[in-house]
C-alpha positions, 0 to 999 in steps of 0.5 A: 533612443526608444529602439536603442533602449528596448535592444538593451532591454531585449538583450538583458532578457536573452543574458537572463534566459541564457543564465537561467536555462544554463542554471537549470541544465547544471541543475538537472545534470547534478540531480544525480542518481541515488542507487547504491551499488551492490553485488547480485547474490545468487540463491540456489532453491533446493525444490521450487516445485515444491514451493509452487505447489505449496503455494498454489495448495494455500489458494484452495482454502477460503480463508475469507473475511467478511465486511458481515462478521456473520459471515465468518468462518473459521474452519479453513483457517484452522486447516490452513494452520494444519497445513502450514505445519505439514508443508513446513516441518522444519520451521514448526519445529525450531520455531515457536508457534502462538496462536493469536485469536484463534486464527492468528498466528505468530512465530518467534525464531529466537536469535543469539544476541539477547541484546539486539532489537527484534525485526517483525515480517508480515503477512496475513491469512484473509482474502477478499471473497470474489464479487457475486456474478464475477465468477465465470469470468475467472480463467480459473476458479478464484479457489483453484489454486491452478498451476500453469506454465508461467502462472499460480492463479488465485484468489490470495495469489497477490494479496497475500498469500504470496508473502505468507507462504513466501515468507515461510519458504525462505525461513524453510530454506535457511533452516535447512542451510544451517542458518542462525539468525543473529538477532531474534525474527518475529512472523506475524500472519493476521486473519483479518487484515482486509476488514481492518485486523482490529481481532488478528494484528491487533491483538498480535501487536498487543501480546507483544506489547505485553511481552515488552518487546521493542522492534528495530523494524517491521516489513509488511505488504505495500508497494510493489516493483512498478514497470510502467506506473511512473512516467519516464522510468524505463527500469522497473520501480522498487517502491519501499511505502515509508508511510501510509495514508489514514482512513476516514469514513464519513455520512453525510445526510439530510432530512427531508418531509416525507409526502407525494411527489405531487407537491414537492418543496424547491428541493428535495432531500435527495437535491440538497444531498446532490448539491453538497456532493457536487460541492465536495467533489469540487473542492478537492483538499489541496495537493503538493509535492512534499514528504513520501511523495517528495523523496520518491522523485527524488531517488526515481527523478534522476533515472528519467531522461535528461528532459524530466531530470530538468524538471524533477531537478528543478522543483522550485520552478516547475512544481506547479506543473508537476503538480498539474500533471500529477494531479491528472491520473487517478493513480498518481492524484492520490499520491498528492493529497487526500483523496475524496471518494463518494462511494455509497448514495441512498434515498427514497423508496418508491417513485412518487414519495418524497424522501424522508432521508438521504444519505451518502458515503465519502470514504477518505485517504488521509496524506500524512500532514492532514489530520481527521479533524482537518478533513472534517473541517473541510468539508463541513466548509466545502459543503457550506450548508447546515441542513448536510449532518456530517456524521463518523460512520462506525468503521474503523478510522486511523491518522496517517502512519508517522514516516519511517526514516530512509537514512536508518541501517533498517531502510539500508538493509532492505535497499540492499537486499532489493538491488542484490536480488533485483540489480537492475531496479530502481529502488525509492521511498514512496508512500502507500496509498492503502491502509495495513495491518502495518499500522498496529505495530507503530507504537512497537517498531523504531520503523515500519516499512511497506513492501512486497517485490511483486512485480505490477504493470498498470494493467496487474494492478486491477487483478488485486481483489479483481478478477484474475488474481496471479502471480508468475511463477518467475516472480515468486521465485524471486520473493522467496529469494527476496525475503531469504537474503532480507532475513540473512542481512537483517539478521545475519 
């Protein structure tokens, strides 16, 4: 009877596996892909040496900000203002040229149609200085401005020269084709988007604001065209960042009685600080697969192979390990949650004297769906321990963005212009996990949007305000004829 019973109970747990396993492979066979299929446009560029050089003459001037304001200095910013005009008299000639801040700069390319909403492209002038004892390991001087054969080297190269002259080539390019834009172009070029662009782009978006303008949608720098950053994609990755993760800045510190080391209490300040650091690194806020992070598997999910279309297609089952796995790599961990970030320590000043103070530095990346106060909370409560003040650092500090809508004819229109310009790349939605100057004209703009269609391998990513920054000369003349054919569908 045991034996007969147990074969029933066996071969209703195989009927069950079957019925699952032959679900889940429907399943991962209906994950579908979500591409759209376009025309390839070709773009014949009048002089792209000329477009090389220019870019390559932007780099040779320091245009730098400084964490210090002290440290500013304006005069290369105002002799890269002089040149933009030399390198592009057309544009300084039919456009309108403000002066934002001193070193800001916004241009208007007025449209025919009064009545349809205006779309704002960014870029910013500033780049970061390089590391003091990094210089000679640059192959070429951060402020060359070097042409190779395959590469533009420089400091700015990839953040973010390469949209502003970019951005200024294409409007060049369409003013000599005859083209009238159909809907009113803002350009909107900050000078201090590395340190927040609480002076440039902020003070751009005010003046617009002023000016009661109201925008259909803004593009700035932000996810690039990833070739090996998501597991499982052999096609390159066009990642459209639809929101931003917020900052927070926070100081944990400690009060401790000064004396000699000779007679030390249990524990020190300098201890009580380690424990709550040890405690917070611990306790990482929670992750999951939702929002930005959710829509980007599921446009790039369906481009994998049959295996993870399985998984990807099967979220409701297989979450958890995803989560897992996600959860491995810095770069992807970031993507699921807010990332905690102990970046600064101090305490003490000399071996045999107890330390009056300690204190520490935790820099957040805000996932949209935590707020600041929710981080605050959790780590008074991850810490556990009152003698730790949790204190608001100066720096700026920003909610995540709102995000923008994938289903609007805004986000079409630059899903469109990516796979004309680049056929074979898998374009989807995905969140950025750095902060822009993007954040200033939310309260202007129906949609914000974060892209540059750079291309990046794993091993490009740490040339961003690392040592060797560069950008190929292939790639740059794609992003001319990217923001050419944007201008062209969104306003045309």
């Amino acid at each position: 009877m045991f034996v007969r019973i147990a074969g029933k109970v066996l071969s209703l747990l195989g009927l069950i596996l079957a019925v699952l396993g032959t679900f889940l492979v429907i399943r991962g066979a209906l994950f579908s892909t979500r591409q759209i299929e376009v025309e390839p446009v070709k773009i014949e560029l009048t002089d792209f040496r000329r477009a090389v050089r220019n870019l390559a003459r932007s780099i040779r001037f320091p245009t730098l900000s400084h964490q210090d304001p002290r440290q500013f200095n304006g005069r290369p910013f105002l002799e890269l203002h002089d040149y933009l005009e030399k390198a592009y008299p057309r544009t300084h000639g039919t456009l309108t040229k403000e002066v934002i801040a001193e070193f800001s700069l916004l241009y208007t390319w007025r449209g025919q149609e009064a009545g349809s909403k205006p779309v704002l492209l960014m870029a910013h002038l500033d780049v970061v200085p390089v590391e003091p004892g990094t210089e000679s390991a640059w192959t070429h001087p951060a402020f060359a401005g070097k042409i190779t054969k395959r590469y533009i080297w420089g400091r700015g190269a990839m953040d973010d020269k390469v949209g502003l002259m970019g951005t200024l080539e294409a409007v060049e390019w369409l003013l000599e084709q005859g083209f009238q834009p159909r809907r009113t172009i803002y350009l909107a070029f900050g000078h201090d988007e590395e340190i927040g662009g609480s002076a440039g782009a902020a003070t751009i978006a005010a003046h617009l604001a002023s000016a009661g303008v109201q925008l259909d949608f803004v593009l700035d720098e932000g996810m690039p065209i990833g070739k090996g950053l998501l597991p499982g994609v052999a096609a390159p990755v066009a990642m459209v960042g639809i929101a931003e993760k917020g900052y927070l800045t926070l100081e944990l510190a400690v009060d401790g009685k000064s004396g000699h080391a000779s007679m030390p209490p249990p524990h020190t300040a300098v201890g009580i600080l380690s424990t709550a650091i040890h405690r917070l690194e611990r306790s990482p806020l929670p992750g999951s697969i939702e929002g930005p992070l959710a829509l980007m598997l599921d446009y790039a999910g369906p481009e994998m192979d049959f295996l993870r279309r399985v998984i990807f297609g099967n979220l409701w089952l297989f979450g958890g390990m995803v989560e897992d796995q996600l959860a491995g790599k810095p770069t992807t961990n970031a993507l699921l949650r807010t990332t905690t970030a102990v970046t600064m320590i101090q305490g003490g000043n000399k071996e045999n004297v107890l330390p009056a103070k300690a204190t520490a530095v935790v820099n957040f990346r805000i996932r949209p769906g935590d707020t600041i106060a929710g981080v605050i909370e959790h780590v008074r409560a991850a810490i556990g321990d009152p003698r730790v003040a949790i204190l608001s650092r100066p720096d700026f500090s920003t909610e995540p963005s709102p995000v923008a809508e994938i289903d609007s004819e805004s986000y079409r229109t630059i899903e469109k212009t990516i796979r004309q310009i680049f056929p074979k790349t898998v374009v989807a939605p995905a969140l950025l996990v750095a902060a822009t100057d993007s954040r200033h004209y939310i309260p202007l703009a129906d949609n914000v949007y974060r892209f540059l269609p750079q291309r990046l391998s794993p091993k490009d990513i740490a040339r961003i305000h690392g040592i060797d920054e560069r950008i190929s000369v292939r790639n740059y003349k794609e992003i001319v004829k990217f923001y050419i054919q944007l201008i062209r569908n969104a306003a045309g």
